[in-house]
C-alpha positions, -999 to +999 in steps of 0.1 A: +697+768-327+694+736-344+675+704-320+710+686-315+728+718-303+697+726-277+696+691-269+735+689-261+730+723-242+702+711-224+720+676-213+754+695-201+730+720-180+704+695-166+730+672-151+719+634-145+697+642-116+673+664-105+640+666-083+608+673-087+593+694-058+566+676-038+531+678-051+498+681-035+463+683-050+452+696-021+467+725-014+495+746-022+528+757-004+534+794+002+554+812-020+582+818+000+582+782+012+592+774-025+618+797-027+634+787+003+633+754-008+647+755-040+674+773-027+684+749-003+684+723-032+705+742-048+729+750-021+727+707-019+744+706-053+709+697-076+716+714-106+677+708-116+643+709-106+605+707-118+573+711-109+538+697-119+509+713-134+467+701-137+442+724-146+434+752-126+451+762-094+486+772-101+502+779-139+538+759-136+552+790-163+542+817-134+555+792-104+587+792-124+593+827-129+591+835-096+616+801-086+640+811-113+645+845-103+653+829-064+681+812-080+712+816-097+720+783-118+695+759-115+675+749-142+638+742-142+613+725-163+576+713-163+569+678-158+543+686-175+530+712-186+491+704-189+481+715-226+444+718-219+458+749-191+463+775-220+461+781-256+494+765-279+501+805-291+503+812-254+528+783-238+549+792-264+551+826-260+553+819-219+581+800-225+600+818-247+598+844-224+613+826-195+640+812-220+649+846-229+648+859-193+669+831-176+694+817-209+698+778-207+675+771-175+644+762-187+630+732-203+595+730-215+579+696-209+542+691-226+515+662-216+483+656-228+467+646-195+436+627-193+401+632-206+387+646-176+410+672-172+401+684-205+366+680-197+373+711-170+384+735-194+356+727-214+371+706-246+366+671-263+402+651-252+399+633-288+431+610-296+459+620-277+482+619-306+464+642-327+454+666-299+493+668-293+502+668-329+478+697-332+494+716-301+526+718-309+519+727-349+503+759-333+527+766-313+553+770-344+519+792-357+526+827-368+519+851-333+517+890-328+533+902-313+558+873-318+574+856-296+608+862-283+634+844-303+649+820-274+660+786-275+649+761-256+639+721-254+603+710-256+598+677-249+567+653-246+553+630-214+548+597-232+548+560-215+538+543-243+548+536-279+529+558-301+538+588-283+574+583-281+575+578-317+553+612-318+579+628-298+611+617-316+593+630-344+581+663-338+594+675-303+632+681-288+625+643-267+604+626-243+595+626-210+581+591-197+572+587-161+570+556-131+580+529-156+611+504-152+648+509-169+635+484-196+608+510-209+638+537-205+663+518-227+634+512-254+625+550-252+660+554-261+661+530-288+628+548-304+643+580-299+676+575-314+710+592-298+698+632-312+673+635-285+670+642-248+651+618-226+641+628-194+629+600-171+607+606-140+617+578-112+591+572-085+608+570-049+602+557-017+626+572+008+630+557+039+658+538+058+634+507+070+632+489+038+603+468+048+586+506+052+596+516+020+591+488+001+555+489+015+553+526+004+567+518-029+540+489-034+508+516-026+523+541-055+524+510-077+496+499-067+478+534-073+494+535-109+481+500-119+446+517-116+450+531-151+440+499-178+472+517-199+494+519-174+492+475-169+492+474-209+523+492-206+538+467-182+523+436-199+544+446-230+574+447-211+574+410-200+558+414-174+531+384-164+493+390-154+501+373-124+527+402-110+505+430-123+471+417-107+493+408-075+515+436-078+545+416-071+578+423-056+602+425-091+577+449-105+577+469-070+614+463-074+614+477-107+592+509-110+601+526-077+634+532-060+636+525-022+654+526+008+682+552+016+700+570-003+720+540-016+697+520-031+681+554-042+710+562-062+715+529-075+679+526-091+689+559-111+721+546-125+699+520-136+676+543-160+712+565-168+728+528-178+694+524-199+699+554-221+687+580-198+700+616-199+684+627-171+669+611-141+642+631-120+631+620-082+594+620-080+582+616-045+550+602-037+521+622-045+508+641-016+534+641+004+540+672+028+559+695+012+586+709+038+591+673+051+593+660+013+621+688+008+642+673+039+639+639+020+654+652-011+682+674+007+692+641+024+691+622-004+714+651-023+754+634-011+747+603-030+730+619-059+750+651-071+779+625-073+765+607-103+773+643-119 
């Protein structure tokens, strides 16, 4: 199947919106917990969902087997996928396998993570451009037995420049992350119409809006702690002054907040930008079974924009 045709298919099955479930680095829900809840996004009308991955303590291709096979439509992916959790010759076979198993569900999303993660499974991070150059060329690498012959996209976390151009190049499309609509509509210009760009939008739900605006200003404020991350922002237009005090139009920008109104609105902004799909990412560590109830309520005014 050629990359426009798995790209189309993957864009008519993901929908506009999806969810990722909660994440903790912490601790980890039960099993059954997760079924249950992806269910009941499902019954809510999400046709997608996904689910993080680090190094070590859950692998995202085992914690989606066992959500897929709770299901009966929904389609998953990893956002990401951590490449420094298993060998290239291994995620590939992995997720062939669950393409093969489930037909037009599953979307692989790869990031290079950062150094330190690396660092625990005992390898040199090196440039992130040619450690993920190098994955995905052995992935296509001869296997045996070989892998199972099953379409599906594989697309790339990048928030900056080089690697969107890395991922327009070699990969089925790009998965940035917590960045404004500007960033999406110049992923989509660096990408070209042929490929499928998946956009993670930070969220702050909560019906005070001085509440969530306050929440939405800590997960800023937590992401301007990466030196890349500003860079990223100062390229966009936006002044020292806003990033140092982490100002209310970047707040405004990055993270969508309030009710499900203003919720839905700040994803029609990143669809209007060039997005294809738009998925809700909660803050980090919030519970899971309350952060579930958040993303069922938000569910009327989303599954509309389908």
């Amino acid at each position: 199947m050629g990359t426009t045709t798995v790209v189309d298919a993957a864009r008519r099955a993901l929908g506009p919106v999806g969810v990722c479930l909660p994440v903790s680095f912490t601790s980890a829900p039960p099993v059954d917990l997760q079924r249950a809840a992806v269910r009941r996004l499902e019954r809510a009308g999400y046709r997608a969902a996904w689910t993080n991955e680090v190094v070590g303590g859950k692998d995202a291709f085992v914690q989606l087997a066992v959500l897929l096979a709770a299901t009966e439509r929904m389609v998953f992916g990893t956002c990401i996928a951590n490449i420094w959790a298993r060998e290239p010759q291994t995620a590939h076979g992995a997720a062939a396998l669950l393409a093969q198993a489930h037909p037009g569900r599953f979307v692989l999303g790869l990031g290079v993570g950062y150094p330190q993660q690396a660092a625990s499974a005992g390898r040199e991070f090196g440039s992130p451009l040619a450690t993920m150059r190098g994955y995905l060329d052995r992935m296509d690498g001869p296997t045996w037995p070989p892998a199972p012959e099953a379409a599906h996209p594989r697309i790339i976390a990048a928030n900056g420049p080089k690697m969107l151009a890395l991922a327009g190049e070699i990969a089925d499309g790009a998965l940035p992350a917590m960045l404004p609509p500007e960033f999406t509509a110049q992923a989509r210009q660096a990408l070209g119409p042929d490929k499928l760009l998946v956009v993670g939008l930070s969220v702050a739900v909560d019906p005070d809006h001085d509440r969530a605006r306050a929440t939405a200003r800590e997960t800023v404020s937590a992401l301007l702690e990466r030196p890349s991350y500003a860079a990223n922002l100062a390229r966009l237009g936006y002044s020292d002054q806003e990033i140092a005090e982490v100002g209310g139009r970047l707040v405004d920008a990055v993270v969508g907040h309030g009710g499900p109104a203003a919720i839905a609105a700040k994803v029609r902004e990143h669809l209007a930008a060039g997005a294809d799909h738009v998925t809700l990412l909660l803050p980090v560590g919030s519970e899971f079974s309350a952060g579930v109830d958040q993303l069922e309520q938000l569910a009327p005014a989303l599954v509309e924009l389908g």
